[in-house]
BADO-895482 format. One line per 5 residues: number of its first residue (from 1); their letters; for each residue x, y, z of C-alpha. Coordinates in Angstrom, 1 decimal, decimal comma. Each point is the difference from the previous one (the first is absolute). Layout:
<atoms>
NUM> a> X Y Z  ...
</atoms>
This chain:
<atoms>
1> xxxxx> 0,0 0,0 0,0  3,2 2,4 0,7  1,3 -0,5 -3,4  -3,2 0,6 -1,8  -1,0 3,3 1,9
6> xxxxx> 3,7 1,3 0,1  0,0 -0,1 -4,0  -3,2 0,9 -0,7  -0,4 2,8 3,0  2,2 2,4 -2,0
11> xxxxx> -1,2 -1,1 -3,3  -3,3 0,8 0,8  0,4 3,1 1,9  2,4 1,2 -3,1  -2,5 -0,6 -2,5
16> xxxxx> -2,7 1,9 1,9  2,5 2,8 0,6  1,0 -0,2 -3,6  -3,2 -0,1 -1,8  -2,9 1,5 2,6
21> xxxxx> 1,4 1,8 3,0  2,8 -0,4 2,8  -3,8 0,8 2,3  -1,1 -3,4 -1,0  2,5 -1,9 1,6
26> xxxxx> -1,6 1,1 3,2  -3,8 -0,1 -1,6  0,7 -4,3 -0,5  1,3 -0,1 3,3  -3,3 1,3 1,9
31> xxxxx> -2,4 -2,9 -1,3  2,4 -2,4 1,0  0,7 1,7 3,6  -3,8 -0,1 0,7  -0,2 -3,3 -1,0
36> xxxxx> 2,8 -1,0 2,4  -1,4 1,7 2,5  -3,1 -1,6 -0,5  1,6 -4,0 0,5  1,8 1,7 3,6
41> xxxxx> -3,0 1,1 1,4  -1,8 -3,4 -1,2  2,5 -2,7 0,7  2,7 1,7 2,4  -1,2 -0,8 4,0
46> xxxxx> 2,8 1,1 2,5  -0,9 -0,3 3,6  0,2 2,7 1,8  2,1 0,3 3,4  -0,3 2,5 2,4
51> xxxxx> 3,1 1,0 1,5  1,9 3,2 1,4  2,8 1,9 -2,1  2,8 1,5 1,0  2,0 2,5 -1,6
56> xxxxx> 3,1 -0,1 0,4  1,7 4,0 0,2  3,6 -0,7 0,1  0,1 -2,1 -3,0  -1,9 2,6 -1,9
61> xxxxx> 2,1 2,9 1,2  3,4 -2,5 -0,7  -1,2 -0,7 -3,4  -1,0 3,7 -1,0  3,5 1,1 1,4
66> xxxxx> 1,5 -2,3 -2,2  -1,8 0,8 -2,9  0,2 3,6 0,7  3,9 -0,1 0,2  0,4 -2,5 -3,2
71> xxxxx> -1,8 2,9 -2,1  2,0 2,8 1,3  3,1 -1,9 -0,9  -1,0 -1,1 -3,3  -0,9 3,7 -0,5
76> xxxxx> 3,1 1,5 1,3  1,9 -1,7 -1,6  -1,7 0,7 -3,6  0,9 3,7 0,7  3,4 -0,7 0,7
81> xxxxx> 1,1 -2,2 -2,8  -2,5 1,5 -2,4  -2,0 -2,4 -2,6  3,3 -1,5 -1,3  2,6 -0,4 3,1
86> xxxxx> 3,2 -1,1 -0,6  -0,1 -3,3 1,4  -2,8 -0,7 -2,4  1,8 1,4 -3,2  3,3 -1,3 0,6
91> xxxxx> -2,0 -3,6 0,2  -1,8 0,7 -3,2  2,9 0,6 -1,7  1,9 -2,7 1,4  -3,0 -2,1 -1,1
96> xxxxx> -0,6 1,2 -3,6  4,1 -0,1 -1,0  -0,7 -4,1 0,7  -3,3 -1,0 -1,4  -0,1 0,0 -3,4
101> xxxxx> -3,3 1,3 -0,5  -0,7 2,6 2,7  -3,4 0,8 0,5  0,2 2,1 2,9  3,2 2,8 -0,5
</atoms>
């Protein structure tokens, strides 16, 4: 089933972007979304539990940090070095002088 909708997904969705609109790719999807819908409410049962949640603060505030900290790197370090730092060009070059076909200078 993987191999059939992997090959015809994108050959489908480029001939309706091709010949209709890039809208109907998204149009095709709602009949098929309500039907799928439909089958979970029908057939899908999960019992329900009742039991108490607790949040857990320090791992949120940890994990923001984190994330916070990664991003102000990554965007420090873009000003720094610019779009094209020197690390990165002297490996392109380094690269593209041994492949015989380089695709990315």
């Amino acid at each position: 089933m993987f191999g059939a909708t992997s090959v015809l997904g994108p050959l489908l969705g480029g001939l309706f972007t091709q010949h209709a609109s890039w809208r109907w790719v998204f149009y095709v999807n709602l009949p098929v979304g309500v039907v799928a819908l439909a089958v979970i409410a029908a057939v899908l049962h999960i019992p329900r539990r009742t039991q108490r949640h607790v949040i857990d603060y320090l791992g949120t505030f940890l994990i923001a940090a984190v994330a916070t900290c990664l991003v102000l790197v990554a965007s420090r370090r873009g000003h720094d070095r610019g779009a094209g730092g020197p690390r990165r060009s002297s490996r392109s070059r380094c690269w593209a002088s041994s492949s015989p076909s380089p695709s990315w200078p």
